[in-house]
C-alpha positions in Angstrom: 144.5 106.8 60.9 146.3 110.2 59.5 142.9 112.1 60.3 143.1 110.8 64.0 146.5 112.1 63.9 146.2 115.3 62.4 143.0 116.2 64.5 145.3 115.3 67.5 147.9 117.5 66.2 145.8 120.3 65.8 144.2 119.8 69.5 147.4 120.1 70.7 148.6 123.5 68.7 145.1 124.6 70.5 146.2 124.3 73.8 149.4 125.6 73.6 147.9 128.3 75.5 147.8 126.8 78.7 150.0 128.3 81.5 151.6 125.5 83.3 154.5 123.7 81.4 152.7 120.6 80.6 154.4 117.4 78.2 151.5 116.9 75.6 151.3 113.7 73.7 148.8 112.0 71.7 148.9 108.7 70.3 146.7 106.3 68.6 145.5 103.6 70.9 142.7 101.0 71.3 139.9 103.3 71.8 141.1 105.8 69.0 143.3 108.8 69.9 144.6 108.4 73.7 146.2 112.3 75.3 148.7 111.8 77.7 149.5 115.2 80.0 152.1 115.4 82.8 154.2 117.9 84.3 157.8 118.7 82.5 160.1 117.5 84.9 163.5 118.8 85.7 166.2 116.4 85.7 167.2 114.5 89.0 170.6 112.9 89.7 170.5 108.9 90.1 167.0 109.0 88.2 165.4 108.6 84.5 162.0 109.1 83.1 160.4 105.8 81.9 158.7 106.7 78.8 157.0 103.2 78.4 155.1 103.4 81.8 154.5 107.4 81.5 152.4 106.2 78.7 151.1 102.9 80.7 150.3 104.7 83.9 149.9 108.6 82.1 152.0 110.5 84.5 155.3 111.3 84.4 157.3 108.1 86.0 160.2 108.6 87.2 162.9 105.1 88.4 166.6 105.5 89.8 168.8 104.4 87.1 169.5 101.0 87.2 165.8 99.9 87.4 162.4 100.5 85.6 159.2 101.9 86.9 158.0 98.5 87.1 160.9 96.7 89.1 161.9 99.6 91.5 161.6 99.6 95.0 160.8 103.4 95.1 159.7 105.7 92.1 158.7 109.0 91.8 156.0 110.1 89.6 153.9 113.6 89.1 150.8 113.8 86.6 148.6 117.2 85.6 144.7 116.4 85.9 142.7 119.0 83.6 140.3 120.9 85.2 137.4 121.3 82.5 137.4 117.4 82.8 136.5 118.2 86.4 134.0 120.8 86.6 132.4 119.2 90.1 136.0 120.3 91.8 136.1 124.1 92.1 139.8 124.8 93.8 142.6 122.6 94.6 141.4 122.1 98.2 138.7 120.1 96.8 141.1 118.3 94.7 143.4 117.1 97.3 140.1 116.1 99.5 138.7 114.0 96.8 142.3 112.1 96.3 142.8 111.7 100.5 139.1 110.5 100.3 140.0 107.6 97.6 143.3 107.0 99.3 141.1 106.1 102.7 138.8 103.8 100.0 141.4 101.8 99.0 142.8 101.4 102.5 140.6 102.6 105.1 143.7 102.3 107.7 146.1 104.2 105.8 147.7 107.1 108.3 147.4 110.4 106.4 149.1 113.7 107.7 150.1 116.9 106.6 153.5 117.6 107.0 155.9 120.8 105.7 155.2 122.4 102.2 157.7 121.9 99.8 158.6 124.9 97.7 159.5 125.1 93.8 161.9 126.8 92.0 159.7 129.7 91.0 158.6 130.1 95.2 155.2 127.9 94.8 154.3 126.4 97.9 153.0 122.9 97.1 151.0 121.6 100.2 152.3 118.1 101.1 150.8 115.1 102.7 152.4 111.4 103.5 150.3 108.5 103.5 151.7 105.7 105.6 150.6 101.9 105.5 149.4 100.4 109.2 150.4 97.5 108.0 151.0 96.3 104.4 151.4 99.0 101.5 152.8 101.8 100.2 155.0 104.5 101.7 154.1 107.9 99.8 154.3 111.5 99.7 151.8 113.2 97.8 152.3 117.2 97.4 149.9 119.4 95.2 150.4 122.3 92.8 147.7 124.5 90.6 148.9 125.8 87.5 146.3 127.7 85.2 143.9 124.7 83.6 145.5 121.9 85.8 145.9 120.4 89.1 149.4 119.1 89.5 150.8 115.7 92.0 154.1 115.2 92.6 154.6 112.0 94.2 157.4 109.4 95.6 156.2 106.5 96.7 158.1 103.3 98.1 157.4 99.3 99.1 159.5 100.2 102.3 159.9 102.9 104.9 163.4 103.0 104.7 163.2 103.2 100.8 160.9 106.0 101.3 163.5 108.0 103.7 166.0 107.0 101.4 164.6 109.0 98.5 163.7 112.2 99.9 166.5 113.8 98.9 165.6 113.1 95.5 162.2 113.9 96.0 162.8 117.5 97.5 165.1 118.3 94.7 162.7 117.3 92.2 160.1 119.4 93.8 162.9 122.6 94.1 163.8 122.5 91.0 160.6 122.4 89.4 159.5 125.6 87.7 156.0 126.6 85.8 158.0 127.5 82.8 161.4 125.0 82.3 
C-alpha cells in the first residue's frame, strides 16, 4: 500500500505542470489508487465544499451551509475532465456537444438553451447553457471553461425552479470570482 501511495505521489509532482488551477488528490480505493481532479474553487458566502461527496461524485461539490450535498435542495458543483483521457474530443465545442447529447439521453424532453456567458475573474468567457425539465427533474445551469490539459463545468443545479432562481446569485459569483490561478 506505501508503493501505491508513493507512485501516486510522484504522478502528482509530475503534473504540476498543468496550467489550470486544478485540486489533485489521490487516494487508495477499491480498484487500487483512485485520482480525483476538480477546479479550485473560490469561496462563496452561504456555501461549503463537501469533501465527502467531492470524493463520492469527483467534482468539486459545493451545499449552502446548513445542508450537505446529499440533503440540499440546490448545489453547485464544477469538475475538470482531462483531455489525454479524451483524445476522440478535439476542442471544447465538441465537449459541450457530447454532454448536451447525453443530457437529451437521459431525458429526451429536457429543454436546453443557450443563454448569456458568464465571465471569470481573470475575463474568460465561459459559454453557458440551462437545461430545464418538461416535467419532472432537474433545474441546471451548465457553463464551460478550457484551461490547458482540461475541460472545466461549473454547474448549479436544483429539485425546483424557484430553488434554481434562488441560487443564481451564488452561482454567478462563484463563476466571477473564479480565476485560472487562485
Amino acid at each position: 500500500m506505501k508503493i501505491m501511495v508513493k507512485v501516486a505521489c510522484l504522478i502528482l509532482l509530475l503534473s504540476v505542470g498543468m496550467r489550470a488551477e486544478i485540486e489533485k488528490t489521490a487516494r487508495v480505493c477499491d480498484t487500487g489508487i483512485c485520482f480525483y481532479w476538480w477546479p479550485k474553487l473560490p469561496e462563496v458566502r452561504g456555501w461549503h465544499r463537501d469533501t465527502e461527496q467531492s470524493l463520492n461524485y469527483g467534482a468539486n461539490a459545493l451545499a449552502p451551509n446548513g445542508s450537505t450535498f446529499v440533503n440540499a435542495k440546490t448545489v453547485m458543483y464544477a469538475s475538470a475532465s482531462y483531455k489525454p483521457r479524451m483524445p476522440e474530443t478535439k476542442s471544447l465545442e465538441m465537449f459541450i456537444t457530447g454532454d448536451r447529447n447525453n443530457f437529451l439521453a437521459a431525458d429526451p424532453g429536457i429543454q436546453i438553451t443557450e443563454v448569456t456567458e458568464l465571465t471569470t475573474a481573470d475575463g474568460k468567457s465561459l459559454r453557458s447553457f440551462t437545461f430545464f425539465p418538461k416535467a419532472k427533474g432537474n433545474w441546471e445551469q451548465v457553463s464551460y471553461a478550457e484551461e490547458g490539459d482540461f475541460y472545466l463545468t461549473f454547474t448549479v443545479s436544483s429539485r425546483s425552479k424557484e430553488g434554481f432562481l434562488k441560487a443564481q446569485d451564488a452561482y454567478r459569483q462563484l463563476i466571477a470570482h473564479y480565476k485560472e490561478n487562485l
